[in-house]
C-alpha positions, 0 to 999 in steps of 0.5 A, a space after each residue: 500500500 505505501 508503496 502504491 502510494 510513493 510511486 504515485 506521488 513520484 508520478 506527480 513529482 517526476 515533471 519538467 513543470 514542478 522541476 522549473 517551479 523548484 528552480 524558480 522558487 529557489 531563485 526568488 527565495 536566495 533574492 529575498 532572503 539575501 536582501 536585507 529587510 526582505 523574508 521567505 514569508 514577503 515573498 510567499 505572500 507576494 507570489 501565493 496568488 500567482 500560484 491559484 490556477 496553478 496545479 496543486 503539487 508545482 503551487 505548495 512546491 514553490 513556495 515550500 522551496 522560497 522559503 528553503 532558499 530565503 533561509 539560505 538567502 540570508 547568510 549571503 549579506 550576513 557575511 558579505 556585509 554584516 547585514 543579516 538578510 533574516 532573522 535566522 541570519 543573525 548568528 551567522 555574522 558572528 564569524 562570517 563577516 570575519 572571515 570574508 575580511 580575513 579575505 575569504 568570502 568565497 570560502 565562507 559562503 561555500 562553507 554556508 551552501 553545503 551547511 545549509 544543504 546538509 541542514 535542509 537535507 536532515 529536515 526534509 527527510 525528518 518531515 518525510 520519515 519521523 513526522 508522526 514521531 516528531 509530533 508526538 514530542 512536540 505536542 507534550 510541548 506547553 507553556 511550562 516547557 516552552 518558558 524552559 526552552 526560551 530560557 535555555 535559548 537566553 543563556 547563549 547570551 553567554 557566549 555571545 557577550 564578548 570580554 563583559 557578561 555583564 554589558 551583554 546581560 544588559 543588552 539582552 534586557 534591552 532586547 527584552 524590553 523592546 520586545 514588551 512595547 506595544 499591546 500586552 497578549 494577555 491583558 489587553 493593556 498598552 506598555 511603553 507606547 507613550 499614547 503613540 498609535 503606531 507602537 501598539 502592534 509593538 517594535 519590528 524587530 527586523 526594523 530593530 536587527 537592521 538597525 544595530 547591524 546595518 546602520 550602525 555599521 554605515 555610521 561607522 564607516 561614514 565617520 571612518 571608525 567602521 572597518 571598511 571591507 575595500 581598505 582593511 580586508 585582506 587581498 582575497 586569497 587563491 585558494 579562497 574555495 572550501 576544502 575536502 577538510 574543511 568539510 571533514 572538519 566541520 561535518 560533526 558539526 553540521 550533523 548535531 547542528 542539523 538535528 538541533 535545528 530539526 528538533 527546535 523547528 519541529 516545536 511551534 512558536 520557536 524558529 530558525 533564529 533559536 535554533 541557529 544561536 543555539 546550535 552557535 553556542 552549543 559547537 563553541 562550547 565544545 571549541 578546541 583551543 585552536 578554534 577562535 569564535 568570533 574571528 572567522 572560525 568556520 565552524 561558527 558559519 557551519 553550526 548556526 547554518 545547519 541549525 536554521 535551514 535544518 529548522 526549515 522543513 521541520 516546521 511543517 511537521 506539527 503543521 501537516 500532522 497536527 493542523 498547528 503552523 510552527 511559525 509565521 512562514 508555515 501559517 502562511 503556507 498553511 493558507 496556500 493548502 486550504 487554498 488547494 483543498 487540502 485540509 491539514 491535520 491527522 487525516 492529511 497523509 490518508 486522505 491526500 498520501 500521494 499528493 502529500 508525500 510529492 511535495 514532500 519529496 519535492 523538499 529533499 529534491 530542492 535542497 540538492 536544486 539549491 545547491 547546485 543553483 547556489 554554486 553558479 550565483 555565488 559568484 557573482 554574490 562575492 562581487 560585492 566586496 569589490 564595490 566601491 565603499 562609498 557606493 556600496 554604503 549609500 545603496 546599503 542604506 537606500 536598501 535597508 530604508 526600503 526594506 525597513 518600510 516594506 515590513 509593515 508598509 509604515 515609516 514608522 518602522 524606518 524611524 526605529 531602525 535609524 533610531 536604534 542605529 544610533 543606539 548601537 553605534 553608541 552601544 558599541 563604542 562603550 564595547 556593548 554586544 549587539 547580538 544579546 539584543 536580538 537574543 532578548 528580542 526573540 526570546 523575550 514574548 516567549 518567556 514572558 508569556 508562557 511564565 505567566 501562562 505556566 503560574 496561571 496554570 499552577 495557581 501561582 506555584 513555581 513547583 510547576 517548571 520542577 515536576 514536569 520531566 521535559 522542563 525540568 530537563 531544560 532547566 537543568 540543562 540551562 545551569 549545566 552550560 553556563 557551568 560548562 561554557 564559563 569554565 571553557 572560556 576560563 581554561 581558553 583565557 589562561 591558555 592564551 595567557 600562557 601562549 602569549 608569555 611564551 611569546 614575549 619570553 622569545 
């Protein structure tokens, strides 16, 4: 029976037809995502009415396969210009733009492909064979657990802090704060929107990530204390290519990366931004003493890579066995399957099996079309360092002032993004990390609401986050990292120490 089923779903796939719609989806996605300020989600709403008279396995492969190349889209300005293209981007900035001024973008973005490839792999094949398991776990999945898991994300703040845990401590609370800004979900009550009408629906935090990694860095460069990508990078280098080792080195890496990423994306609410800075603090923490994250380590780009793409496909999971969309991309694709008449839920695969599992396979299909397309356009990509700064700077910040707008149609969303540029060009100055921000931002709505969702549910009893075993575990696993990333960075720190008295004594 289920083998009836795979061949008539390969009938369906096996076309010239969904083969150019991959191809195309692809394409558009890999624009979107590497455009700052632009998504995937921007793009399936823009094109999902030009898929109604489509047929309906080439109209979801389309957009399935948008949203597969936005994600890796967004690694692409992510390290050529320190502009993540995406939310889920943001962790990959940390060793990527180092290394393309270290002369080797080729080799960081090759280093994104295949991670992003292997990552978009695991998850299309988890959708395609664990589906069914996967939502067993992601269903005993409530408020108690998703508060632990939201707290287990902010302890990468940690790791991400730099030389001060406590400025980067601060940082993060600003991104928490900025995410209480508009009308409060459970009460109903406006917080910090000083009677503006247009804070009601909150802060963009695209507006706000645009603003402390964008702006803030053409600030710099307009007051010549940004280093310039034309004047400080080094000459790009020969061999500039991503190597057979570096492949074997990073490999471990980008599998438990890639399962990290499958297990977050398969839990509702969460996404590809959790699972890429959780991915990043899990393969530091387990860094060797010759592997420098934060100054062009390439295991920083194949962790947080593999973690978001492999994040991707796995949001479908509870979308298509349980009818719940994982994030703001699957609700979409969720109106583009009841457009088509398919009813999603426990009764999707017996009642549409054949139909289903060709986009399914469609999935796999477009990580290997991704590939192969991200390959060619590469190289044209990694033209970009050789604009001229000046007018590389100026489009960049036409772009992200477009971008910006487009987010909400509101020039609103401009003015928070010139806004908190300065407030992080400012912040960087005084050596205060930006990336606790984004942490705080998207991890902070989660905490929140599911704290007070869990100590309503308990009657104000915080024995409630002790007694149920998944968030216990998390909690449990939240204080071990820290332990064990605090004393890794210690042990780091005197081994520098000793490197560099060695040094001096030659």
């Amino acid at each position: 029976m289920m083998i009836d089923v795979i061949i008539s779903a390969l009938e369906q796939l096996v076309t010239v037809q969904n083969l150019i719609v991959l191809n195309i989806g692809i394409f558009i996605g890999i624009i979107f995502g590497s455009i700052p300020g632009l998504n995937g989600n921007l793009a399936i709403t823009v094109l999902l009415p030009f898929t109604f008279k489509m047929n309906t396995v080439p109209a979801l492969l389309m957009l399935v396969s948008i949203f597969f190349g936005a994600n890796f889209g967004g690694s692409i300005s992510s390290i050529l210009i320190n502009t993540p293209g995406t939310n889920a981007a943001a962790a990959t900035l940390l060793d990527g733009y180092p290394m393309c001024k270290n002369g080797q973008p080729r080799r960081a973005l090759d280093m994104a492909l295949v991670a992003s490839t292997v990552g978009g792999l695991i998850s299309a094949l988890c959708l395609l064979f664990f589906s069914p398991q996967i939502s067993k776990v992601a269903i005993r999945f409530g408020s108690p657990e998703y508060f632990a898991l939201a707290l287990f994300g902010l302890s990468v703040i940690a790791s991400v802090s730099g030389k001060s845990i406590l400025k980067g401590l601060i940082s993060g609370g600003l991104g928490i704060l900025l995410a209480t800004v508009g009308m409060d979900s459970v009460s109903g009550l406006t917080r910090f929107t000083f009677g503006n009408l247009r804070l009601y629906n909150g802060v963009k935090m695209l507006s706000v990530l645009l603003g402390v990694y964008a702006i803030a860095q053409m600030i710099g460069r307009i007051n010549h204390t940004e280093e310039v990508i034309a004047a400080d990078m080094k000459e790009t280098e020969a061999g500039d290519r991503i190597s057979k080792e570096d492949v074997k080195k990073t490999l471990p890496t980008m599998l438990k990366s890639s399962f990290i990423g499958a297990f977050i994306g398969a839990i509702p609410g969460t996404g590809g931004a959790i699972a890429s800075f959780i991915a990043y603090n899990e393969a530091k923490r387990c860094a060797k003493s010759d592997e420098k994250f934060g100054e062009g380590e390439i295991k920083g780009i194949a962790a947080p890579e593999s973690a978001n793409n492999g994040a991707t496909a796995a949001t479908l999971i509870p979308l298509l066995t349980l009818g719940i969309p994982g994030d703001v991309v699957a609700a979409t694709l969720l109106g583009a399957f009841t457009m088509h008449g398919l009813v999603v839920g426990p009764k999707l695969f017996a009642n549409s099996g054949p139909l289903v599992y060709a986009v399914l396979i469609g999935c796999v299909v477009s990580q290997f079309v991704m590939f192969f397309q991200g390959k060619y356009l590469l190289k044209l990509f990694v033209k970009i360092t050789h604009i001229p700064q000046d007018l590389l700077t100026s489009a960049l910040v036409v772009t992200c002032c477009a971008g910006a707008f487009a987010i909400g149609n509101s020039e609103m969303d401009v003015y928070v993004m010139l806004l908190f540029g300065g407030i992080a060009y400012l912040m960087q100055k005084l050596d205060f990390p930006p990336v606790p921000i984004v942490l705080g931002m998207v991890l902070g709505p989660i905490a929140e609401s599911n704290l007070r969702n869990s100590l309503v549910m308990s009657a104000g009893s915080w024995t409630i986050f002790v007694t149920r075993p998944i968030c216990f575990a998390f909690i449990v696993l939240t204080f071990v990292l820290v332990i064990i990333l605090k004393k890794g960075e210690a042990r780091q720190r005197k081994a520098t120490n000793r490197f560099m008295g060695k040094k001096s004594e030659e």
